[in-house]
BADRENZA-730663 format. One record per residue (C-alpha): residue number from 0; x, y, z. Coordinates in Angstrom, 1 decimal, padded with zeros to 4 digits. Example, Ala and Ser with C-alpha at 12.3 -4.5 7.8 and 13.67 -1.06 7.14 Angstrom:
[0 [012.3 -004.5 007.8]]
[1 [013.7 -001.1 007.1]]
***
This chain:
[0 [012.1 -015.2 004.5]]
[1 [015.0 -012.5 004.5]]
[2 [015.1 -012.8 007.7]]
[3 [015.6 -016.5 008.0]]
[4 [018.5 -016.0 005.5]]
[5 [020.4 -013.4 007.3]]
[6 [020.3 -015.3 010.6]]
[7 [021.6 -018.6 009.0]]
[8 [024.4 -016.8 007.5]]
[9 [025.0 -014.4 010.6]]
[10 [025.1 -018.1 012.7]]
[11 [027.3 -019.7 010.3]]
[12 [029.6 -016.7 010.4]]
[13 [029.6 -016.6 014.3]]
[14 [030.5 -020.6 014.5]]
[15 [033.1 -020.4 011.9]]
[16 [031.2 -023.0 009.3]]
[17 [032.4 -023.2 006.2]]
[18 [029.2 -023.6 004.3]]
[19 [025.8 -023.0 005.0]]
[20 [022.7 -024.4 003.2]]
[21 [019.4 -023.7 003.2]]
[22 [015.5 -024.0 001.1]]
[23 [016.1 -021.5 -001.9]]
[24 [013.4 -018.5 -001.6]]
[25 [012.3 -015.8 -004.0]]
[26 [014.7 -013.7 -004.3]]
[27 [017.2 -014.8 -001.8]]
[28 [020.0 -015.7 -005.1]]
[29 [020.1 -011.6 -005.4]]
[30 [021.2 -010.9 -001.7]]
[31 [023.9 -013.6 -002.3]]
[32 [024.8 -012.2 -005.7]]
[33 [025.5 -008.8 -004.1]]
[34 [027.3 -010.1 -001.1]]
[35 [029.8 -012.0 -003.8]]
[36 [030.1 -009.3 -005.4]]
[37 [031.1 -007.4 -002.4]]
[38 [033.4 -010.3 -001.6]]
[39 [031.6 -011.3 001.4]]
[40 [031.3 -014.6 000.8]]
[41 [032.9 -016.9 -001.4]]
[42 [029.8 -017.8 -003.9]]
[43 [026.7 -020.5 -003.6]]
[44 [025.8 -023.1 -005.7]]
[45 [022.2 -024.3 -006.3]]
[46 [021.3 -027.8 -005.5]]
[47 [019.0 -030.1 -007.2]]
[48 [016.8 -030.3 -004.8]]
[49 [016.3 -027.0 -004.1]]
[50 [018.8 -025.9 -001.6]]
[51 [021.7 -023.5 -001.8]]
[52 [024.9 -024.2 -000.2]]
[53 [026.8 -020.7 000.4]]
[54 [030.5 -020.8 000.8]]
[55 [031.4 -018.3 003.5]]
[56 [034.7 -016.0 003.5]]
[57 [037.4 -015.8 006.4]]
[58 [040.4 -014.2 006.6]]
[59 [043.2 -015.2 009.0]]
[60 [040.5 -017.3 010.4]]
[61 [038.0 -014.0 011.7]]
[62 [035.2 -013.7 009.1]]
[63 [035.4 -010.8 006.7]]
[64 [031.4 -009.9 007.5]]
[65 [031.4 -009.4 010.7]]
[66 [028.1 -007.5 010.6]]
[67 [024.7 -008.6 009.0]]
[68 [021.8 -007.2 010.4]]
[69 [018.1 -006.9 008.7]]
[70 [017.0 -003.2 008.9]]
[71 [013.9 -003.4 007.6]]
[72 [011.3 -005.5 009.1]]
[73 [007.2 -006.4 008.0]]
[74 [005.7 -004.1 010.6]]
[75 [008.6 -001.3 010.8]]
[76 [009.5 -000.6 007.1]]
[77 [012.6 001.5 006.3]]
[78 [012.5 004.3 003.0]]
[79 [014.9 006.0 002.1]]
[80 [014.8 008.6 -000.9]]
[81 [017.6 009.0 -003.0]]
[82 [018.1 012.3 -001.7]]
[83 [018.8 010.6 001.6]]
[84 [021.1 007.5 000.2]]
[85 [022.8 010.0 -001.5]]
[86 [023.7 011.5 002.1]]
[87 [024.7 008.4 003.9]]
[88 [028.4 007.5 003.9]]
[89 [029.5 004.5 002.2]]
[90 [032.8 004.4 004.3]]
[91 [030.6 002.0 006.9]]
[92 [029.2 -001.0 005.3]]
[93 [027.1 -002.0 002.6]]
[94 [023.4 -001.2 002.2]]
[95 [021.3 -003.7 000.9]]
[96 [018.1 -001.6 -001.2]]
[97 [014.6 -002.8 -002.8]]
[98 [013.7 -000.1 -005.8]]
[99 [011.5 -000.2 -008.3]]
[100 [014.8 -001.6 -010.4]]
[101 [015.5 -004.6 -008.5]]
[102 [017.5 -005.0 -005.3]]
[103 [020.7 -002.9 -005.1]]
[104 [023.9 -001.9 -003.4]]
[105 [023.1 001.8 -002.5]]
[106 [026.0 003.3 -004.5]]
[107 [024.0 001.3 -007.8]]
[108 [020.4 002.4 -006.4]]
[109 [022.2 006.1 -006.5]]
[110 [023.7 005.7 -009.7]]
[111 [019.8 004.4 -011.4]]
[112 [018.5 007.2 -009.6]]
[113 [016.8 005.4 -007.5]]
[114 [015.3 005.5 -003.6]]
[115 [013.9 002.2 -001.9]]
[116 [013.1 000.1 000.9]]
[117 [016.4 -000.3 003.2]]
[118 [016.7 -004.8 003.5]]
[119 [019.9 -004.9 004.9]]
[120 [023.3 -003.8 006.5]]
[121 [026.7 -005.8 006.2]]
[122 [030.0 -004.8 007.0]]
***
């Protein structure tokens, strides 16, 4: 399902749409709420019936995520310790983590002390 999610939004950005919608899954509203709050998109708005309608974020008509790309996959699953997020720059892009705390930037899976399951990269 994450997958499905990244790729519409990857597309969108690609083709220069200004919104993209799609079927509202589990816990797709927490990869949105962390890309708004990275400013990489504009925000999303739930539907009634059951859709969500992401507003996506150019500047100087080039998109500011240029990058979006699922690490993590069913059969090729991606952990990383805290030890080892601890070691990665953050000068690169954003890493989207699953912990036992919820899904995270790293920087706030560091700061709970936390390691996880690597979902996602955007830049």
């Amino acid at each position: 399902m994450l997958a499905k999610v990244i790729n519409k939004l990857r597309n969108a950005f690609m083709v220069y749409h200004l919104e993209v919608s799609f079927k509202e899954v589990r816990f797709c509203t927490k990869i949105l709420d962390i890309l708004w709050k990275e400013n990489l998109i504009c925000g999303y708005e739930k539907m009634n019936d059951g859709f969500l309608k992401v507003s996506l974020r150019y500047h100087d008509g080039s998109p500011i995520c240029t990058r979006l790309i699922i690490l993590s996959r069913p059969r090729d699953r991606l952990y990383l310790s805290l030890k080892d997020l601890s070691r990665m720059s953050d000068d690169f892009g954003i890493l989207i983590v699953s912990t036992p705390k919820g899904i995270l930037t790293s920087k706030n899976a560091i700061r709970k002390g936390e390691g996880g399951e690597i979902l996602a990269y955007a830049a």
